[in-house]
C-alpha positions as CSV (number, residue, x, y, z in Angstrom):
1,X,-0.5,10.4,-8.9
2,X,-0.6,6.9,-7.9
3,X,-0.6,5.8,-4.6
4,X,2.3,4.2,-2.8
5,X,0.6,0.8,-1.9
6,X,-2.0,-1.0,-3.2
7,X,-3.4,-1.0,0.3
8,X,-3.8,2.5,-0.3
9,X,-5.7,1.9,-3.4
10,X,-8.1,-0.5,-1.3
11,X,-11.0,1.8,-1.3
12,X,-11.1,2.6,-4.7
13,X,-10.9,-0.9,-5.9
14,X,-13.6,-2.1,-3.3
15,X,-15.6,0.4,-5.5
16,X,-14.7,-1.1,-8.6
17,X,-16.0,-4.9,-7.2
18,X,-19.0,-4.0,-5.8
19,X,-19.9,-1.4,-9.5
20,X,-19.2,-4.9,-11.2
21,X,-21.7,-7.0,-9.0
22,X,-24.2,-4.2,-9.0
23,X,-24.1,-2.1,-11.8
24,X,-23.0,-5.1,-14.4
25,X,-24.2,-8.3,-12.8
26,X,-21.1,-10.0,-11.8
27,X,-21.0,-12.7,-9.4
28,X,-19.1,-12.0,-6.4
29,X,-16.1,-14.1,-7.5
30,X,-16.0,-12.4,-10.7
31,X,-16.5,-9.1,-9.2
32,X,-13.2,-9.7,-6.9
33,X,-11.5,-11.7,-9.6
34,X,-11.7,-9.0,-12.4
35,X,-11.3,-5.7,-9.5
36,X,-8.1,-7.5,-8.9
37,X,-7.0,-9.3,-11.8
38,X,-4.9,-6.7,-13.3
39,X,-2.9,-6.1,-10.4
40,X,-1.2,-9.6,-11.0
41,X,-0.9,-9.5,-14.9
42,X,-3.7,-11.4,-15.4
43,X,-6.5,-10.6,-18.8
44,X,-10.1,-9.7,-17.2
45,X,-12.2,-11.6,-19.2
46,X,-10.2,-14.7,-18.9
47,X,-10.8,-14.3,-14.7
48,X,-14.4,-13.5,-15.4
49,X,-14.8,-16.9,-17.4
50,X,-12.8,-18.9,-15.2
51,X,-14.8,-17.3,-12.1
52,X,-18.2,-17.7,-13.0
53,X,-19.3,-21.5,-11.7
54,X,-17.9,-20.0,-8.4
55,X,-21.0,-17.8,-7.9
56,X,-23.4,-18.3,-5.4
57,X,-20.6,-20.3,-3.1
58,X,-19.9,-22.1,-5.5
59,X,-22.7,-22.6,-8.4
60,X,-25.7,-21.7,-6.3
61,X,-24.5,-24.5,-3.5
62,X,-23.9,-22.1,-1.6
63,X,-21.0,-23.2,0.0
64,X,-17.6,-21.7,-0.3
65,X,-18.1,-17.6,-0.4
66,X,-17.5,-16.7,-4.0
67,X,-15.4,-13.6,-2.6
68,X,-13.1,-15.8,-1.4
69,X,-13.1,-18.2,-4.7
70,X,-12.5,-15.2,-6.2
71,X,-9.7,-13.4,-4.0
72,X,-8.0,-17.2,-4.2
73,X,-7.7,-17.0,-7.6
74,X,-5.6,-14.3,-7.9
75,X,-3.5,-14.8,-5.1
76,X,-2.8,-18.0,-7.1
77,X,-1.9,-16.1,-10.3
78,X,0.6,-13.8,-7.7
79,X,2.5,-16.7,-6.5
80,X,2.1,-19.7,-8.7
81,X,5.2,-20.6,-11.1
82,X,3.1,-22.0,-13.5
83,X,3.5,-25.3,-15.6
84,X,7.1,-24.5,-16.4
85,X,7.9,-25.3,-12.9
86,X,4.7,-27.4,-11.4
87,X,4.3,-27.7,-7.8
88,X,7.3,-25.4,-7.3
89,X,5.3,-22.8,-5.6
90,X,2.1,-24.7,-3.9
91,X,3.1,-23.7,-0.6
92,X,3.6,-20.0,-0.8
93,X,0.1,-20.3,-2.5
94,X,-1.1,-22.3,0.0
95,X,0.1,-19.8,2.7
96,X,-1.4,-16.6,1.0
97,X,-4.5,-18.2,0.9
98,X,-4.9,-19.3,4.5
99,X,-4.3,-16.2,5.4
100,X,-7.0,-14.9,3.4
101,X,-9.4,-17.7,4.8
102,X,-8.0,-16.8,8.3
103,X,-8.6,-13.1,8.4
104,X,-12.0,-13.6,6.5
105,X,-12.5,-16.3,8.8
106,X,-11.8,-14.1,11.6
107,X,-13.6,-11.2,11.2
108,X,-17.1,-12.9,9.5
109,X,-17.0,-16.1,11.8
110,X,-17.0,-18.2,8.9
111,X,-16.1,-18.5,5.1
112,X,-19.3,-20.0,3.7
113,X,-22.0,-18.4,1.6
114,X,-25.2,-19.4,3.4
115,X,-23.8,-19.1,6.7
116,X,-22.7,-15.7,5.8
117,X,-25.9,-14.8,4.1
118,X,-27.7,-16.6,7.4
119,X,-29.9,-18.8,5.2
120,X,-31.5,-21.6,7.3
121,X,-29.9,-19.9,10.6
122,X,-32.0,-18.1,13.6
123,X,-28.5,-15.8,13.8
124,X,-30.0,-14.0,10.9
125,X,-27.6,-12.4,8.3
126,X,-23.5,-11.9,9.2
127,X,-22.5,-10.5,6.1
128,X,-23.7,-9.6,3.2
129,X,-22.5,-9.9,-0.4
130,X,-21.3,-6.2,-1.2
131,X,-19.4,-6.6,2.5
132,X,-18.0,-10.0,2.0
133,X,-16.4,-8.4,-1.6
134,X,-15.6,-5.9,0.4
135,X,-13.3,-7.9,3.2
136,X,-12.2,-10.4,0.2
137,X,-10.6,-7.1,-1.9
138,X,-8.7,-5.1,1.5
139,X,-7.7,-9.1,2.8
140,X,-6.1,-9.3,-0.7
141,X,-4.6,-6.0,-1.6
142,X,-3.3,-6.2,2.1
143,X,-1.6,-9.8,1.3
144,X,-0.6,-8.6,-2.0
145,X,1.3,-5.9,-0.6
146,X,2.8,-8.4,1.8
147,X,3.9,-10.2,-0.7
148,X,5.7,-7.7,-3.1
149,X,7.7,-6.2,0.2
């Protein structure tokens, strides 16, 4: 039986993500992307394509988490209208994904990759990879849920 929420479901697709980055060498923006891509009626491969510069925080720039990039990208598929109705729906995009940046924000201390990954920084590590997927899937499926009340 399925489970009421997709909150519910968090765990299990947390597993999923982090099986992709390990197991099958996805990039955490992939690995987030295609966990949560078909929970918004989006195809798999085309996330894992359109994903894949965003590695690394962003093509090995390390800037942007790619969890985030990742988690972005579908809350844009969830809200966006699409080109039969451009800029229609920018701002409930917009506001899904501040509050993903602002949770993620709030409980990592910041949203970029080698910050998080403490490269260059005395502080040391404050999260790594497998936990930022983590946070970017339970932020999403929690906002997701939001969403479809």
């Amino acid at each position: 039986m399925a489970a009421a929420t997709l909150t519910e479901q968090t765990p299990q697709l947390v597993e999923q993500a982090l099986a992709l980055r390990s197991e099958h060498g996805y990039n955490c923006a992939q690995a987030v992307g295609c966990a949560l891509a078909p929970l918004v009626g989006v195809d798999a491969d085309a996330v894992y394509r359109l994903s894949e510069g965003f590695g690394s925080g962003m093509g090995g720039t390390t800037e942007t988490c790619g969890a985030i990039s990742g988690a972005v990208m579908v809350l844009s598929q969830l809200a966006s209208a699409g080109t039969a109705e451009p800029g229609t729906t920018k701002g409930k995009t917009y506001k899904l994904v501040r509050r993903l940046v602002d949770d993620f924000r709030a409980q990592n201390t910041t949203t970029i990759c080698r910050e998080l990954k403490g490269v260059g920084s005395e502080t040391g590590v404050l999260r790594t990879c497998p936990g930022c997927i983590e946070d970017a899937v339970r932020i999403s499926c929690e906002i997701i849920d939001a969403y479809r009340a």
